[in-house]
N, C-alpha and C positions, 0 to 999 in steps of 0.2 A: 319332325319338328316343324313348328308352326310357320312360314314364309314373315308373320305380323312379327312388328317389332316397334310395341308402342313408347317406348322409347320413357315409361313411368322411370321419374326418379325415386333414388333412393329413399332411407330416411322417413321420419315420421310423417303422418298424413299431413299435419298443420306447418310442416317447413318443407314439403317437398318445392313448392312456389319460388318460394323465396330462396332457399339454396341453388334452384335451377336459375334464377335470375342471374344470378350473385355469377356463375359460372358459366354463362354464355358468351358466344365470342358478340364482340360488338363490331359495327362498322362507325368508325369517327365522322364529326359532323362533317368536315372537310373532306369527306371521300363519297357521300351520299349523293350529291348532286352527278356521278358516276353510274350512278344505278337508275334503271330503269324498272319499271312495276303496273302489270297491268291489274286492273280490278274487274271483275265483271258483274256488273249487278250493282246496283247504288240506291239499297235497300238502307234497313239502320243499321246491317253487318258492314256491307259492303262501302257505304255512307261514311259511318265512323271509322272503318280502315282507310280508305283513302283521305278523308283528311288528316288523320293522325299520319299517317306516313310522311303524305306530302308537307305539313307541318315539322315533322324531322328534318326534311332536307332531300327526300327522294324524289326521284320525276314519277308522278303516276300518271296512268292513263287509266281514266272511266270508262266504263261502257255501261249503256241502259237501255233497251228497247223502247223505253217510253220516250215522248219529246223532253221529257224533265223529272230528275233523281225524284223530283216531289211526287211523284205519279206511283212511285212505287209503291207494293201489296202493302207494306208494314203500317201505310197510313191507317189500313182500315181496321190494326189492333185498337181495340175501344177500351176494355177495362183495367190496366195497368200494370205495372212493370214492378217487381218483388224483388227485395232490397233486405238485409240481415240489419236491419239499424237499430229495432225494438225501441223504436217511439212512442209504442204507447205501453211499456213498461211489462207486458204479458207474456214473459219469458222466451222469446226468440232471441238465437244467437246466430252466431255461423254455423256452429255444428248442427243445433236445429233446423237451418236452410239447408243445409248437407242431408241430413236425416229426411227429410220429408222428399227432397227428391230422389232423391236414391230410393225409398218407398213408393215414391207415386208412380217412379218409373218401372215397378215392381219389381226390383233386385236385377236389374238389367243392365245397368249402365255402369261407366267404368270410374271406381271409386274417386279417383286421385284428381280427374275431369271436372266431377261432380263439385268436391273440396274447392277448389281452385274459383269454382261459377261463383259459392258461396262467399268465398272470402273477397273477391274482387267486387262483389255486388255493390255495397257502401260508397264506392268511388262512384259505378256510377249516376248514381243518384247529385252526388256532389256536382260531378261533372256537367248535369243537365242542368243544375239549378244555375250554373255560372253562366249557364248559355241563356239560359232567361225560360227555360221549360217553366209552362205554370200550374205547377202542379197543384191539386188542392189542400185547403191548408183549413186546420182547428182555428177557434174563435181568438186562441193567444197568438196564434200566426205563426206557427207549426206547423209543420208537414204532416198533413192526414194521411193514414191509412185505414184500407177496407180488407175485411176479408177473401181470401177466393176456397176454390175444390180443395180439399187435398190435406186442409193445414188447420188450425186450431187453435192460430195466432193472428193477428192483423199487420200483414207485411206489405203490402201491395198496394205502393204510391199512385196516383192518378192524377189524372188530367181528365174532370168530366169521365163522359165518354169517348170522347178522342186522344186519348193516349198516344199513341201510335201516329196519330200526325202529329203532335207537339214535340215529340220525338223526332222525328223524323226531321220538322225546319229544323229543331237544334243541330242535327249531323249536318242537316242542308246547308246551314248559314255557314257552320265550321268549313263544308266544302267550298261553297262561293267565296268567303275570302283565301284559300288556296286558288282558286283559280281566277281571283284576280292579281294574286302573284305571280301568276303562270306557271306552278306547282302543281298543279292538276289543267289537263289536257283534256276535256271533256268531249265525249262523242254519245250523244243523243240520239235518241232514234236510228242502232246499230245493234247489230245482234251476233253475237260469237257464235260462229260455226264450227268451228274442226279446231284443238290444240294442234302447238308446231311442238314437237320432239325432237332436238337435236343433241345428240351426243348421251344418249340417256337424259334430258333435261329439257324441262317444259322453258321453252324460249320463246314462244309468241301464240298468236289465234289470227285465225282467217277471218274476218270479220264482214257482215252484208250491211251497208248501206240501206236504210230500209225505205229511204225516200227516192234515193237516184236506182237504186236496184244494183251498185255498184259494188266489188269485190274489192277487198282491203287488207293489204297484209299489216300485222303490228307487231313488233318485238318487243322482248323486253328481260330484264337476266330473272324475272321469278313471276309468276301467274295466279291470282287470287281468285277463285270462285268462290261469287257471294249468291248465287243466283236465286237462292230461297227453294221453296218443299215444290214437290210433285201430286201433291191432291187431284189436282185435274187429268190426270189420269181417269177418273171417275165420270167424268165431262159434269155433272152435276156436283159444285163444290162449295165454299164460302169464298176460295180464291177468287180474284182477281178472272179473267179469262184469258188474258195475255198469260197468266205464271203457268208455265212449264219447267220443265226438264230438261231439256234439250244440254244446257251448258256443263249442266251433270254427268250427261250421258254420252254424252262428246268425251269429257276423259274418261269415264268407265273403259268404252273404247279404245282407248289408247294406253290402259294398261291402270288406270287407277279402282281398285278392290271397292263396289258397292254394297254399305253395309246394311242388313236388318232391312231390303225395302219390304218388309211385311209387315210392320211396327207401321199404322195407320191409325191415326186420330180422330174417329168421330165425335164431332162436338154437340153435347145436348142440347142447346138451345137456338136452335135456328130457324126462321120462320119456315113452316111444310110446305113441301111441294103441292104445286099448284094443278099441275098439268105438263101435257106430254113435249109441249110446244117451248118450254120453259129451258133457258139456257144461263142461270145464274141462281145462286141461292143466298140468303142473306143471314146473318151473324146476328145475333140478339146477346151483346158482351153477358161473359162471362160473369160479371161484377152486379149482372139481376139477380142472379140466385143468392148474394145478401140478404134483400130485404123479399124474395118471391118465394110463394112458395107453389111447390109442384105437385099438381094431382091429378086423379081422373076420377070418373063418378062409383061410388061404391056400388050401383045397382048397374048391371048391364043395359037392361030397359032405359035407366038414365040417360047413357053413351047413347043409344040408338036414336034417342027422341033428339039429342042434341043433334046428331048426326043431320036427321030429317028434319030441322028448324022448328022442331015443337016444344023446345025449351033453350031456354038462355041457362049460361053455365052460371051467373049470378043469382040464379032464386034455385040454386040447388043449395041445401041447408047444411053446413059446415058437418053435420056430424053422417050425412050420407056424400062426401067425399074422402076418398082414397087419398091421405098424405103418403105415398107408399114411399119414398125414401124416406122420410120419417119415421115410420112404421119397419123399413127392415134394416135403415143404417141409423140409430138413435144416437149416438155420440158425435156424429158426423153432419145428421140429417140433408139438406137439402145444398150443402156442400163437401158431398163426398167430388171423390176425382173424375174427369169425364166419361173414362173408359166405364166407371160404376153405374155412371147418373144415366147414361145411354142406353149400356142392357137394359136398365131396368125400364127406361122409355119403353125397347122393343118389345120386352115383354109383356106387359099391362097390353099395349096395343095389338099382339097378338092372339093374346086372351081377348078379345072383341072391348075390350076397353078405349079404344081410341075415339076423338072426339070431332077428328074433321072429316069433313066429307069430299075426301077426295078415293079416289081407286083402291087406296088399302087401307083407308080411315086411317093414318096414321099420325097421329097429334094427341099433344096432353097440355095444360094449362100452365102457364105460371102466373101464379096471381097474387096480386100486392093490396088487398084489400086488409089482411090480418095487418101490414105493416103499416099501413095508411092512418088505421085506428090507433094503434098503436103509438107513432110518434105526432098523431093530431091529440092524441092525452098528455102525451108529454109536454109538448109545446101549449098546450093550454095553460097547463101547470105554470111553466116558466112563464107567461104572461097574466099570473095570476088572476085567469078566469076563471073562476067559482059555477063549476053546474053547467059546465060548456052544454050550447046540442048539440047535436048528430052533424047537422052541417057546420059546424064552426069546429069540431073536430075533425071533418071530412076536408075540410080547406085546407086546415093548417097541418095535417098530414100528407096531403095531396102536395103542399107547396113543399115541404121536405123534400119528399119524392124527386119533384120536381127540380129542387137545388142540387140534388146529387146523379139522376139519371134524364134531367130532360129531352139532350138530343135526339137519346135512345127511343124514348116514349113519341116522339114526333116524327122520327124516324119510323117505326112500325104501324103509325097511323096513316102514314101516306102511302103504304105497301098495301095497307090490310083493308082501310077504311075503318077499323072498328078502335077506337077509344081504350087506352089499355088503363086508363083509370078506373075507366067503370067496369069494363068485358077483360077476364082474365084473357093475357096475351096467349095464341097457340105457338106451341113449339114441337121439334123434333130432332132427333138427331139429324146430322150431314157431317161429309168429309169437310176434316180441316185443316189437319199440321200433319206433317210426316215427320216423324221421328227417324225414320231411317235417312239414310243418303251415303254421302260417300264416306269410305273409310279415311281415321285421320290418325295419325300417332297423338301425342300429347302435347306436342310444337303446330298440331292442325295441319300439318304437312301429308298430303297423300303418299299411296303408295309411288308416283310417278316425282322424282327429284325437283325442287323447286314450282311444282304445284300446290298452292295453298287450299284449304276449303275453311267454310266461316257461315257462321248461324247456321239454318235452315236446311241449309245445302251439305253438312255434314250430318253425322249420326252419332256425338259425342258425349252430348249431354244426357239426353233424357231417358234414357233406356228404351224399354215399350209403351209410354204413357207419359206424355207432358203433362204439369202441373200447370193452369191456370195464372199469367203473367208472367212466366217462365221464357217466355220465345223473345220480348223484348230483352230480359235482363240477359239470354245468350248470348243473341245479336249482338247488344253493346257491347259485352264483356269481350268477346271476340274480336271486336273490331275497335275497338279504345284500348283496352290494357291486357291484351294477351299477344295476338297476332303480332304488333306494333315491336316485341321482344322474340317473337320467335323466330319470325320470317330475317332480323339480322343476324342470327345464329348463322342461317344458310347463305346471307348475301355478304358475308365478312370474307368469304373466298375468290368473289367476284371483283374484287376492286380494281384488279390490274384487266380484267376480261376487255373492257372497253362494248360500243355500241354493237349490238346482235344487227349483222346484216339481215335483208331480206331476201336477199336474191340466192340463200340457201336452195338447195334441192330440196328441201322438205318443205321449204314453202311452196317450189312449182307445185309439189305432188300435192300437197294438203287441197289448194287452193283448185287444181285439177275436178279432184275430188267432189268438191262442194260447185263448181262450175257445172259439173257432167250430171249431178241430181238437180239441177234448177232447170236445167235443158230439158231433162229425159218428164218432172212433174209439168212443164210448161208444153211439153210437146205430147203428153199422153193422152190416148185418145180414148181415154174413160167417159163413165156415166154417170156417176155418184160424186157427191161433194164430198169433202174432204169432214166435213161434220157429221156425215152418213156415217162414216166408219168410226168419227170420235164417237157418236152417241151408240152405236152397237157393243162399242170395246167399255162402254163406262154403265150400259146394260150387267154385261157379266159379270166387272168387275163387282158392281153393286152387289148384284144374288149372289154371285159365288166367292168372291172375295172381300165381303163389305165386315157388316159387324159379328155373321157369327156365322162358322166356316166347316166344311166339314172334307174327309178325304176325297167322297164321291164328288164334291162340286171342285173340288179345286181342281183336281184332276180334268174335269169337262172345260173347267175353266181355258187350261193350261191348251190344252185341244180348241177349241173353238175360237180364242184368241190366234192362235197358228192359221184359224183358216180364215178370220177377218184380215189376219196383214196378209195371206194371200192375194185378197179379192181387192185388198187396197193398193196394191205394187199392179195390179193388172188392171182393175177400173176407175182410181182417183182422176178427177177432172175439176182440173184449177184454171181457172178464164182467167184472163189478161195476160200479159206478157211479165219479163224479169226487169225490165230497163225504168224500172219506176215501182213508185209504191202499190203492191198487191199484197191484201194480207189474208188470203185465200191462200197464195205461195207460201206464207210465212207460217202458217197455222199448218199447210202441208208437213213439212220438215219437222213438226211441233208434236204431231200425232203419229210419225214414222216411228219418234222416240216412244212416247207414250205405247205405243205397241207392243215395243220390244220389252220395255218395264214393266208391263203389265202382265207379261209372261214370268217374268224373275220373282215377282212379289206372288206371284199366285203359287210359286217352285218354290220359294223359299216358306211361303204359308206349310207348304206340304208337309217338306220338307221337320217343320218345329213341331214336332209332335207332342206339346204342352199348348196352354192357352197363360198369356198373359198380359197384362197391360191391353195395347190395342188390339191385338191377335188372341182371339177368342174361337176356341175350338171348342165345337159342339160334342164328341166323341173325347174331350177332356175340361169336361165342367162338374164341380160339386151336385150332390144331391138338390142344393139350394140354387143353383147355377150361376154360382161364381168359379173365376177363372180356379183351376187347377195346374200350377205350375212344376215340370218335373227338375226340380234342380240339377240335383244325380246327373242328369243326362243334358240337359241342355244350357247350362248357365255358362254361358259364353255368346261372342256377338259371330254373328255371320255375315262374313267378309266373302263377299261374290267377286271370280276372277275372267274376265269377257274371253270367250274360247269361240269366239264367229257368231254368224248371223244365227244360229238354230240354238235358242237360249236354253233349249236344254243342256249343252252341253258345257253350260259355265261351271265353274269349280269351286267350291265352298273351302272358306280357309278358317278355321276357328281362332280366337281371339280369345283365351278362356278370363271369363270374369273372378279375380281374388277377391276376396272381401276379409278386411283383416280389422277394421275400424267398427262392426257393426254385426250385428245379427240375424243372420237371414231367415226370414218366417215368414208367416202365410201372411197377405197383405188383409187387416181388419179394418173394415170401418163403422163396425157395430157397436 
């Protein structure tokens, strides 16, 4: 019998929500001010939980690595946030938000989760707008939306291309006035290191000062990880470079079940790597592939001359370009789902199709000239120009363009140098979201008592494959109107507890612990930087654990990764001392984790002997080479259980996925 205990209520899909509310133990206003709560991460999960809570009555305490919640990854979500409200009339409902994730996550993810994402969505959108989010809006002054991957309706609110940070002040402002209540306790520039476990139950975190170099114990009766996805494992990502793992992999360690970390998100549209020297990659939103479309040259000779500067991809003639998602997903075209749009990137580009000229040519187009014309006819139209020209259509599709994706377009100009009005933009896959993370019941509760997990940082939602605007609506929904009810389920026990000492023994020991590794990397008398070994481990993971995977590499993977944290525990060399800010140290401790996860995902790659969603096995793909999924055998999540340092020897707990709502089939998007 399975150890997992998700703890799905009863009851029909569409009331299981609501009957679990109705039924949870509550803690009264007048007893909350009792409870303490820490949060880690002040993301828009971790953002919107801490001021909803602390807006209840609870004492929280923040923590964020950066000097300010603002700094957080989730700004740099660009194309928007997906909402079941059917605004523009085109048949979307909640069960069509249910439906379309539950498929894009390719029959992977856990029904009742999935319902829940969809029916809370509506709120919050409401929620944003009260906060003053400015989302874009139709000529009657409506709330616009755009298409994204995946879906076949227009669900997907925005803000420009800055989503994600108009977001993000909305959670932010909600926290600053908590914390100028003194309801939120805010610790900036601090970083959790090690959970306290006391009595079976998460009671605090070690925390580092990351300015004074100082060690800090914090209690508290329940513990929230917001800390967002693990992509940078790859060291070549769209993340952020600060976003890690580490707050993850801290409780893994101490007993909380890692789920599906092989469910990895390459997203298609990211500007291509450059070069060797290159330690950041950049995000071209999701919300271009509305009006772009994606191609490569029909004639190889084509690809080659571009490649060598002897032709512009603009005077190639529309009918000797390759619309290939067009051409092989026609119901869907050029917003199928990422995991879809990707392969078929690598594909073309492996076939010598690729268009940029870097080490593996690896780039394809997307180009908005078809749209440009397009809505420069339209807008003629409504301005009743009679016999427009070429240029007076070229402006006034150009300025459309312009009104809905401009930051993006100026943003990619100042990377690239090339004008993406006129020269179709290059693009390519890169890592982006993880879908996996830590295991949660359906309260977001880990396997460890009173640790919470939330967005990014769990594995709940999305199965193998995120849909496009999906990570924002998590986020919220987690940390506005899910958490905010479940975490007092568990903290309605706690009222008589009173304040968590610190002078516990598990604090000396924890605290020991994380003392004795900042000694041993500060005093070791290696030779390689601590980025030597990220960029070796984010090498393999790329070839052998990247977009499409097979037994023979993951296996080298799994081996060659064991002999990089070798050489990393015996020749890491971090300059400067621990008594102040070094984030050579910090980045240290950052890549210990990454190593050891980088092992689990490539064991648990093996391990799923189907390809699906992000996990794409080459020894299980269709004739056409699309994912082949083995239900029969693997339809359930994989719940990894930490058995020591040698990650072979973790334990997989199965989680078996029901599906009682829906019918499970090969995922189409032809």
């Amino acid at each position: 019998m399975s150890k997992l205990d998700s703890k799905i209520p009863a009851g029909p899909l569409a009331d299981k929500w609501k009957n679990h509310k109705d039924h949870m133990n509550l803690v009264s206003p007048n007893n909350r001010d009792k409870i303490d709560i820490i949060v880690v991460g002040t993301g828009l999960a971790g953002g919107s939980a801490a001021a909803t809570l602390a807006e209840q009555g609870y004492n929280v305490k923040a923590f964020c690595y950066q000097d300010s919640p603002r700094r957080a990854h989730s700004i740099a979500a660009q194309g928007g946030i997906n909402a079941a409200k059917n605004y523009q009339g085109d048949g979307d409902s909640v069960y069509r938000l249910f439906y379309d994730t539950i498929k894009g996550g390719d029959y992977r993810s856990r029904e009742a989760n999935v319902y829940r994402l969809a029916e809370v969505s509506a709120s919050i959108i409401d929620q944003c707008v009260a906060q003053g989010v400015p989302f874009g809006r139709e000529y009657g002054g409506q709330l616009d939306n755009r298409s994204f991957g995946g879906v076949q309706v227009k669900r997907t609110f925005y803000a420009k291309g800055q989503t994600g940070q108009q977001l993000l002040l909305g959670a932010y402002s909600a926290m600053s006035r908590q914390i100028g209540k003194g309801r939120i306790k805010m610790y900036n520039r601090h970083e959790m290191m090690e959970l306290v476990i006391i009595d079976g139950k998460a009671r605090g975190i070690i925390a580092r000062n990351l300015v004074t170099g100082e060690i800090e114990r914090h209690s508290a009766h329940a513990v929230v990880i917001a800390s967002g996805g693990y992509g940078n494992v790859y060291f070549l990502s769209t993340n952020a470079m600060g976003s890690n793992v580490s707050a993850a992999w801290k409780i893994h360690k101490k007993g909380a079940y890692f789920a599906n970390p092989c469910y990895v998100q390459i997203h298609p549209t990211c500007i291509p790597v450059h070069g060797t020297a290159q330690s950041k990659l950049t995000l071209m939103s999701e919300s271009l592939r509305n009006s772009g479309r994606i191609w490569v040259p029909k004639n190889i000779d084509d690809a080659v001359a571009i490649r060598e500067g002897k032709l512009k991809p603009e005077n190639i003639a529309p009918e000797n370009r390759d619309y290939y998602l067009e051409r092989r997903y026609p119901a869907f075209g050029n917003l199928v789902p990422r995991d879809v749009a990707s392969r078929a990137a690598k594909e073309r580009c492996d076939a010598g199709y690729g268009i940029e000229n870097n080490d593996t040519h690896e780039g394809v187009y997307l180009d908005f000239s078809t749209e440009i014309q397009k809505k420069g006819k339209e807008a003629a139209i409504e301005k009743n120009i009679h016999n427009p020209t070429e240029q007076q259509i070229y402006d006034l599709g150009k300025a459309w363009i312009e009104e809905k994706y401009g930051n993006l377009f100026v943003m990619y100009e100042k990377i690239t140098a090339d004008n993406p009005y006129v020269t179709p933009m290059k693009i390519y896959p890169a890592v982006h979201y993880t879908m996996g993370g830590v295991w949660v019941d359906y309260n977001l509760q880990s396997t460890i008592p009173g640790c919470f997990v939330i967005g990014e940082a769990n594995f709940s939602d999305h199965g193998a494959n995120r849909l496009g605007a999906s990570a924002l609506m998590q986020g919220l929904a987690d940390g506005y109107f899910v958490l905010p009810y479940t975490i007092a389920d568990y903290l309605a026990a706690d009222i008589r507890t009173g304040a968590i000492p610190t002078n516990a023994a598990e604090f000396d020991v924890a605290e020991k612990e994380i003392q004795d590794k900042v000694n041993f990397f500060i005093n070791n008398k290696g030779i390689h930087s601590v980025d030597y070994f990220h960029k070796k481990l984010g090498h393999i993971m790329w070839n052998k654990v990247g977009m499409g995977r097979t037994p023979e590499g993951l296996r080298e993977a799994i081996a060659e990764i064991e002999e990089v944290r070798k050489e990393f525990w015996a020749n890491v060399k971090v300059p400067g001392d621990a008594t102040g800010m070094n984030m050579e140290l910090e980045k240290a401790f950052r890549v210990a984790d990454f190593l050891e996860l980088g092992q689990l995902m490539a064991k648990d790659a093996l391990e799923r002997e189907e390809s699906c969603g992000g996990h794409f096995r080459w020894d299980h793909a269709t004739p056409e080479g699309e994912a082949e999924r083995d239900d029969e055998n693997f339809k359930y999540v994989a719940a990894w259980e930490y058995k020591g340092m040698d990650i072979n020897q973790e334990v997989m707990h199965k989680e078996e996925l029901i599906y009682e709502n829906i019918e499970v089939k090969t995922r189409s998007y032809k």
